[in-house]
C-alpha positions as CSV (number, residue, x, y, z in Angstrom):
1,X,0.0,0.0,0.0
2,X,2.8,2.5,0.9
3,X,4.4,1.7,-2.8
4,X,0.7,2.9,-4.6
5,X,0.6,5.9,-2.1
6,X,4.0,6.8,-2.7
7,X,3.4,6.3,-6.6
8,X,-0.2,8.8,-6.3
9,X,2.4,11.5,-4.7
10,X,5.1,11.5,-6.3
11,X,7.1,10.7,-3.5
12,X,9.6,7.6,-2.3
13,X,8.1,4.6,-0.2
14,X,11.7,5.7,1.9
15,X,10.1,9.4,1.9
16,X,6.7,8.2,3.5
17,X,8.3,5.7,6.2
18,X,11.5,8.0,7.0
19,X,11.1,9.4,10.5
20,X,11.8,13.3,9.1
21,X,8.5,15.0,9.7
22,X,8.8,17.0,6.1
23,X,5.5,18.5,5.6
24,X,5.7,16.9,2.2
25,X,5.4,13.5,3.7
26,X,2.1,14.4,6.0
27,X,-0.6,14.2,3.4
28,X,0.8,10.8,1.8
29,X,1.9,9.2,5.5
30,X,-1.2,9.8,6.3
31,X,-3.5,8.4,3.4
32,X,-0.9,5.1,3.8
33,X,-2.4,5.2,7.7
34,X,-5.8,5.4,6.9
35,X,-5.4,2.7,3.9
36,X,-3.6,0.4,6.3
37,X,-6.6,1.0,8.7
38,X,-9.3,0.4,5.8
39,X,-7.7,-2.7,5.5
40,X,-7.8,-3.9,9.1
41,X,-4.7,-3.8,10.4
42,X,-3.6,-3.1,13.5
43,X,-2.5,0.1,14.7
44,X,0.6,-0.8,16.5
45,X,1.1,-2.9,12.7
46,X,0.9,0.2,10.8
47,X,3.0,2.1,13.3
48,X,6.1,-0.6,12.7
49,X,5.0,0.0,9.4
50,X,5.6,4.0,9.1
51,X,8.1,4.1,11.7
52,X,5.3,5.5,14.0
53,X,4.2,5.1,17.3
54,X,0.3,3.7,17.3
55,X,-1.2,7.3,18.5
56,X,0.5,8.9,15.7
57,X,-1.5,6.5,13.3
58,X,-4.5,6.9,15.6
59,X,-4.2,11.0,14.7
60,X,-3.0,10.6,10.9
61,X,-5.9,8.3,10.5
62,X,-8.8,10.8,12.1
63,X,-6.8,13.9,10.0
64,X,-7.4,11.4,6.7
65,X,-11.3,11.5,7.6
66,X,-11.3,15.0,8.6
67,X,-10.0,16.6,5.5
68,X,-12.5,15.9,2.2
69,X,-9.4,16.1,-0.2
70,X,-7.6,13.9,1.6
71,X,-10.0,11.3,2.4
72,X,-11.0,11.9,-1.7
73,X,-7.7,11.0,-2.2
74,X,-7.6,7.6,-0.4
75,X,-10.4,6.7,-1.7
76,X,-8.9,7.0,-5.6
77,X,-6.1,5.4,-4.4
78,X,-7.9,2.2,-3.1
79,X,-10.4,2.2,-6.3
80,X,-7.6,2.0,-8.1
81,X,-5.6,-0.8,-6.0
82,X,-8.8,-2.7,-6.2
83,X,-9.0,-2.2,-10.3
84,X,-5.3,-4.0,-10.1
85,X,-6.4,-6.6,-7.8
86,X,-3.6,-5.1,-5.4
87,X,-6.7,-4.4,-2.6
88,X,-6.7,-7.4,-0.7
């Protein structure tokens, strides 16, 4: 999921798990959060994941729903890892 998050930004999967707190890397760390979530796992799993402590995930993920062009954006992203057969 990180690798078609990273791809939608136009970032790194390195830039999205590296522990810099770049304001570049909010907006796609987070939608990789909330995807992770969508897909059930665990938030201390995503945290190992992003190189982030589980209330970090917990806040990424609420920021994710509340911000419409974000959460529009996750959504796009999922439709299209779902199109690819990537979703599950």
């Amino acid at each position: 999921m990180i690798g078609h998050v990273a791809v939608a930004y136009g970032v790194t999967p390195d830039d999205i798990t590296d522990k810099a707190r770049h304001a570049r890397y909010i907006e796609p760390r987070a939608v990789a959060a909330w995807l992770m979530r969508a897909h059930g796992l665990p938030l201390t799993r995503i945290g190992t994941h992003l190189n982030r402590d589980h209330s970090t995930v917990i806040h990424a993920v609420r920021n994710v729903d509340a911000r419409p062009e974000w959460l529009r954006s996750a959504h796009v992203i999922r439709e299209r890892m779902r199109a690819i057969g990537d979703a599950e």
